[in-house]
N, C-alpha and C positions, 0 to 999 in steps of 0.2 A: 494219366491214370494214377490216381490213388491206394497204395499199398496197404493192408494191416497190417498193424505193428506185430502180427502171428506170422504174417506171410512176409512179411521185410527179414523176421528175423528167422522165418526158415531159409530163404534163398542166401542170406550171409553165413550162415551157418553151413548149408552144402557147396557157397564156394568155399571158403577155408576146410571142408571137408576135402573138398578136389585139391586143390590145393596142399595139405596135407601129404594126400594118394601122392599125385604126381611127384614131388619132392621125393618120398618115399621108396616109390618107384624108378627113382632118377631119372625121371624126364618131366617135361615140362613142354606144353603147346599153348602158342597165342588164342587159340582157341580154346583153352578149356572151360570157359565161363561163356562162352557162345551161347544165345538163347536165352539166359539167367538175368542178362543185362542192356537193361534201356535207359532212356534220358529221366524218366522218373524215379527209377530204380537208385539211379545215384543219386540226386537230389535229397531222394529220401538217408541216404546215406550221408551225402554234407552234413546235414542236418541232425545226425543221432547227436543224443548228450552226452553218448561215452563213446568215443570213438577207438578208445585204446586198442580194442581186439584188431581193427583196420589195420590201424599204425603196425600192431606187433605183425596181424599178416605181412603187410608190405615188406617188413624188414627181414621177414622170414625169405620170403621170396628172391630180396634183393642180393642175400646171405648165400642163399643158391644159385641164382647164377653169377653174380659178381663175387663172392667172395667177401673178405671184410676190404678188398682194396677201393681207394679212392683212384679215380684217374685225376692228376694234374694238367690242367690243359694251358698253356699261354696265349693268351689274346695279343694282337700287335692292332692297334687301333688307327691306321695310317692315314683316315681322312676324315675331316667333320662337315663337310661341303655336301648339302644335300637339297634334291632337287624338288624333295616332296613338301606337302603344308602338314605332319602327321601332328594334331593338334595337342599332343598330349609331349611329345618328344623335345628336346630343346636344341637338337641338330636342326629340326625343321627349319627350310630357307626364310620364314618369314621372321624369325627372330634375329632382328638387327644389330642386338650386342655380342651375338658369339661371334669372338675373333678366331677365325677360319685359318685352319692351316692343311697343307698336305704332305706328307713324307715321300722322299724322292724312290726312285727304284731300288737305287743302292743302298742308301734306309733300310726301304723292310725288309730287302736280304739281307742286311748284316744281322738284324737282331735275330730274324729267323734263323741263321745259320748260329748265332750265339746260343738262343733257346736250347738246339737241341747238345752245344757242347757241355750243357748245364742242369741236361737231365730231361728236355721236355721229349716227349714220347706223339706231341701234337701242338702244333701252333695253328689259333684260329687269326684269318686276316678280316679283319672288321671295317669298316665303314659304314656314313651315308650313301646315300645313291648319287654317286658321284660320277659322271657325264665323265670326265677330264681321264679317268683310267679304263680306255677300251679291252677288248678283249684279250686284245694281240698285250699292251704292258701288261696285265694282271697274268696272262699268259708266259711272260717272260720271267715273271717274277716267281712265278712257280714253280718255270723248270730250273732256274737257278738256284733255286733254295732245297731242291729237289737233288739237284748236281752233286751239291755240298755238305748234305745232311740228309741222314737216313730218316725222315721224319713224315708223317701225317697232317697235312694239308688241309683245313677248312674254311673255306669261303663263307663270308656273311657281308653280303655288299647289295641285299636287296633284291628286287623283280629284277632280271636279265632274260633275252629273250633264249629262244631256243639253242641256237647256232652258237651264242656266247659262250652258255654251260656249255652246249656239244663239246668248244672248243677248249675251253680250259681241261674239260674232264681228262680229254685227248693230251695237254701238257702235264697232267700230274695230280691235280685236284682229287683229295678223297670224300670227302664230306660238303655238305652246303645248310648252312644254317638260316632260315626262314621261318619267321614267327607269323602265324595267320591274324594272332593279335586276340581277334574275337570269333567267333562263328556264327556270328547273328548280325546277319545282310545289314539290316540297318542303323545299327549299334556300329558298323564298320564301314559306311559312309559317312554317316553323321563325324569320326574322326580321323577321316582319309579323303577329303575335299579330293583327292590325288589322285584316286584308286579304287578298287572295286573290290568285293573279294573273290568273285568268280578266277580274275586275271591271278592273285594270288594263288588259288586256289590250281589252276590251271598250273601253275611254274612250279610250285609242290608235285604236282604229276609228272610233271618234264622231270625235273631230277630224279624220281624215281626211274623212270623211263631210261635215265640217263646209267643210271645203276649209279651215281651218288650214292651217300647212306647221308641219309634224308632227315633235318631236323623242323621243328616247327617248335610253337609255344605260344603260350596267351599269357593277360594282364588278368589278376583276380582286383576287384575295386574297380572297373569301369564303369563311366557313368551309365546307368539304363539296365545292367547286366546285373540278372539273375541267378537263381541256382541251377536254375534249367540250362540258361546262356552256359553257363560253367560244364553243365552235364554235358551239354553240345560240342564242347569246347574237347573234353576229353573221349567222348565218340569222334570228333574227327582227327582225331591222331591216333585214333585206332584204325580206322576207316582207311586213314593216309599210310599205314604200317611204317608209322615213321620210328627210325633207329636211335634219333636223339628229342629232347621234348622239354622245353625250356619252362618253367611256370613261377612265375613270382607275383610279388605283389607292385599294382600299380604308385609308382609316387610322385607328385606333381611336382613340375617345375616351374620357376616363378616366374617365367618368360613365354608361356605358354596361355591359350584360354582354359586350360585345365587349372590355374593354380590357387585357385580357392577349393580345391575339392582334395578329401581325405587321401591318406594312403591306404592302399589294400590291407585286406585283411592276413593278420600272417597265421593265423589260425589253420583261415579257409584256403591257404597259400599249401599248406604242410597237407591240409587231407585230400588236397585235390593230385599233390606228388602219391601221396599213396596209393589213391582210387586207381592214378596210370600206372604207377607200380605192376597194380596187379591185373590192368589191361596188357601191359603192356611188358611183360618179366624180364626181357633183353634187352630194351632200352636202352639207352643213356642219358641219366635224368640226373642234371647238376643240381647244386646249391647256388642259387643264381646268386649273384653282386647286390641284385633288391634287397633279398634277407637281409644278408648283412648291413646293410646302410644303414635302413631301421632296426636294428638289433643284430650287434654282431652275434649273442649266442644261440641266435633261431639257424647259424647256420650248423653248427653242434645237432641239434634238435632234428633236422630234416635228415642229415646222415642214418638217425633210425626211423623216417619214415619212406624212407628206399631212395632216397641220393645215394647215387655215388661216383660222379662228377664235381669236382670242382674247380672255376676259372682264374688264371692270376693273369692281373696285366703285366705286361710287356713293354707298352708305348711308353717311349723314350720322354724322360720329365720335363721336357721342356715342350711336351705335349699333351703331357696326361689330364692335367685340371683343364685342357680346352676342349677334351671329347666328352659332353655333360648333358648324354640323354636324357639323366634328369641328376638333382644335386649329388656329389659323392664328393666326401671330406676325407674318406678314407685313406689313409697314409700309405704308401709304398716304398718297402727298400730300395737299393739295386738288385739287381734280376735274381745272382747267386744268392744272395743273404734271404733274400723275400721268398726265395723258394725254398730253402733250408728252414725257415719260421714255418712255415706252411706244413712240410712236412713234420715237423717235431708236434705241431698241433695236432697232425691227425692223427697220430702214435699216439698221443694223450688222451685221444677219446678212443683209441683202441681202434682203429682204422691200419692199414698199410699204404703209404701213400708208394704210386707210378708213375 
């Protein structure tokens, strides 16, 4: 369905009206734009040539329920061994040059337990879908880092099946980070030879189920992926009432069948954080590591289009250049110092960093 540009700009106009109201009124509901909003409705949104009033609502929004703080979050990156062919990723088993390493148990509880003597409030444990750390290690590693530090726990290690989450959640796990990728069935075979998206789709439910606080996220610049793909994209992390909601732009790697194809757009990267912004007002919606790669000040930029997440690695340096989803050149302190720059960055755009 095709909107006039009378009727597009009444319907944005009564959400920022609601909008408005609820702030006003000091409350705020996932639903208050219920009804107002479908997959053409945004589309037609992507697409305005001035999108400023979006941006300013989103940050309006993001202003009320977060505050001006940023959350700092620490990633520990402890395994690049992956079982999948994700055609775009450069962990994917097929790629014969990435020198494969994995971090021992003792490993990632030290730095986790370091994380939190240095300020972190949240370590995410990342991976490929790596076979070799069952339930029961990834389980132990959580109560141990759990033991020793008062900190928040996010898993990001891929499809697991039911029992696995059950059980981790059971030793300590608070979070689980899961990117759908795409929303469009065939758009996510065509670059998951591996996978399906129902099965995705279905373990996104499990964590909910699980009472997890549930992330997902897509690639903007997929090949085949429209505006619509995009709209679909941010309907199903509505759909999924997911807590956290990852969105960057795609960038190829040269080890990959993707790497003659552009990088996402960082445009359509910023108005799609905003669009969930204001689907989505509690969120947790970072400045992903994409931005930055391709432009460290788009990550400046997205802080006023409703980020207010941002991730620092962790993985020990004699690991960090071999975890290479796709290229990053990006330089890293030691843990203290790299979080201490970080912070004084976001004081400088007027942020409070946690």
């Amino acid at each position: 369905m095709k909107y006039s540009k009378k009727l597009i700009n009444e319907k944005t106009n009564c959400i920022k009206n609601i909008i408005n109201d609820t702030i006003r009124n000091k409350r705020i509901s996932e639903r208050f734009i219920d009804g107002l909003v479908d997959d053409s409705f945004i589309v037609q949104l992507l697409e305005m040539d001035d999108f400023d009033d979006i941006f300013s609502c989103a940050n309006r929004i993001n202003q009320y329920t977060h505050g001006k703080y940023v959350d700092i979050r620490g990633i520990i990156e402890f395994s690049n061994f992956c079982k999948r062919q994700c055609k775009y990723c450069g962990l994917n088993k097929n790629n014969k040059k990435a020198s494969r390493y994995r971090m021992s148990v003792d490993e990632i509880v030290d730095v986790g337990v370091k994380a939190y003597e240095i300020g972190y409030k949240t370590v995410v444990l990342q991976s490929g879908e790596d076979p070799y750390y069952s339930r029961e290690i990834l389980g132990n590693v959580i109560k141990r880092i759990k033991s020793n530090a008062e900190i928040k726990i996010t898993l990001s290690c891929g499809e697991l099946d039911f029992e696995s989450l059950k059980y981790m959640k059971k030793c300590g796990a608070d979070r689980y980070l899961l990117k759908h990728e795409t929303s469009d069935d065939r758009i996510y075979s065509l670059l998951h030879p591996c996978g399906n998206l129902s099965s995705r789709i279905k373990c996104l439910e499990s964590l909910k189920l699980l009472n997890y606080e549930t992330g997902s996220g897509f690639m903007i610049g997929l090949p085949n992926q429209t505006n619509t793909t995009i709209a679909r994209d941010i309907l199903l992390l509505k759909n999924l009432k997911c807590d956290m909601a990852g969105i960057g732009p795609f960038i190829p790697h040269p080890e990959t069948e993707l790497k003659e194809k552009e990088h996402g757009s960082i445009e359509l990267t910023k108005r799609s954080v905003a669009i969930t912004r204001m689907l989505l007002p509690y969120a947790n919606l970072p400045a992903t590591t994409s931005l930055g790669v391709i432009d460290s000040d788009e990550k400046r930029n997205v802080f006023e289009c409703g980020a207010n997440v941002i991730m620092n690695k962790l993985t020990p340096q004699k690991y960090l250049k071999l975890y290479e989803i796709y290229p990053n050149d990006i330089e890293t302190l030691e843990p203290k110092k790299e979080r201490k720059k970080l912070e004084d960055y976001l004081l400088s755009i007027d942020r409070i960093p946690r």
